[in-house]
N, C-alpha and C positions, 0 to 999 in steps of 0.2 A: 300849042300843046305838044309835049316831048311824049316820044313812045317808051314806054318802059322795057319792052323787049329787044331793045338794039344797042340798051349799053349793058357792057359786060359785067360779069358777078364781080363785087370786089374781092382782093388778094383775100389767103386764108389771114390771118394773126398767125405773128413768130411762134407763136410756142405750138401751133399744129404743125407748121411747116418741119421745128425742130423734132417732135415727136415722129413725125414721118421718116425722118433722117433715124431717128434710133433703130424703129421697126426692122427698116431696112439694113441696118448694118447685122440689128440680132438674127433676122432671118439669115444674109451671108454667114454669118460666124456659125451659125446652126447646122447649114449646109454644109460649108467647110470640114465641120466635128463629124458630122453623119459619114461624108464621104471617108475620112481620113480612120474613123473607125470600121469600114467595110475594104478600105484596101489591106489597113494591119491587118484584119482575122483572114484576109483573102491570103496575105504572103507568110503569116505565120503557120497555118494548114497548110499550106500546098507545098512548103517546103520539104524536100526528100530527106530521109531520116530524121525529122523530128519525133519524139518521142511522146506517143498519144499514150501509152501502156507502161507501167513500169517493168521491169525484170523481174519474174517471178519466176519459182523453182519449177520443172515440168510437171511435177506431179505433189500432192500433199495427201499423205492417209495418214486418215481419222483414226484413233482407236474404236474397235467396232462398238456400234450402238453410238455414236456420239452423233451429231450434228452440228455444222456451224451455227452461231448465231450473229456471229461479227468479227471482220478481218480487219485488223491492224498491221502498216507496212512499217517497216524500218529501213537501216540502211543495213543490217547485217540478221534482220531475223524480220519472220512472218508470227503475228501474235493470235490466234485463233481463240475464239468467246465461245463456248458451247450451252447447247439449252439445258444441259444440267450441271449450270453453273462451274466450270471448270476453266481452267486457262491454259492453254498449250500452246508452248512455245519450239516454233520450228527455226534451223537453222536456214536462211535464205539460199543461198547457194546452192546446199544438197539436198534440201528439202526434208533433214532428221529431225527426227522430235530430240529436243535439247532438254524440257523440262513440261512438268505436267504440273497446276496447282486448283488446290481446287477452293471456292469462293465460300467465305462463311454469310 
């Protein structure tokens, strides 16, 4: 009478063994992606003078009674929304109102 617990399990079949082989290579390449996206944002922030803010004028007045309601940047002007419908358009640089229109 042969004991059944002293001979060992048989091999898996090829195609778990190959599946094992996938897993693990998706896992490395996972890792890989994860790490290589946490060192760029590490060395693109911590670089001196990069520019998190764009260049804005120091100061922008409203015509009184107005309010923003949404800023548009340009390369040569700042476009202000106001909540009474209005569009003002400032020069970037000096911060002058260049033109005023107002929305139908």
């Amino acid at each position: 009478m042969t004991d059944t617990q002293d001979t060992p399990p048989p091999p898996p079949p090829p195609e778990v063994r190959y599946l094992k082989v996938l897993v693990t290579l998706l896992t490395a390449v996972l890792i890989v992606g994860m790490v290589s996206i946490v060192v760029l944002m590490f060395l693109r922030l911590s670089t001196p003078g990069a520019r998190i803010a764009p260049d804005l004028p120091a100061e922008l007045t409203l015509p009184e009674g107005t309010n923003a309601a949404a800023v548009t940047l340009a390369p040569d002007w700042v476009l202000v929304l106001t909540d009474a419908d209005e569009v003002l358009v400032f020069d970037r640089s000096s911060g002058a109102l260049l033109q005023r229109m107002a929305l139908r």
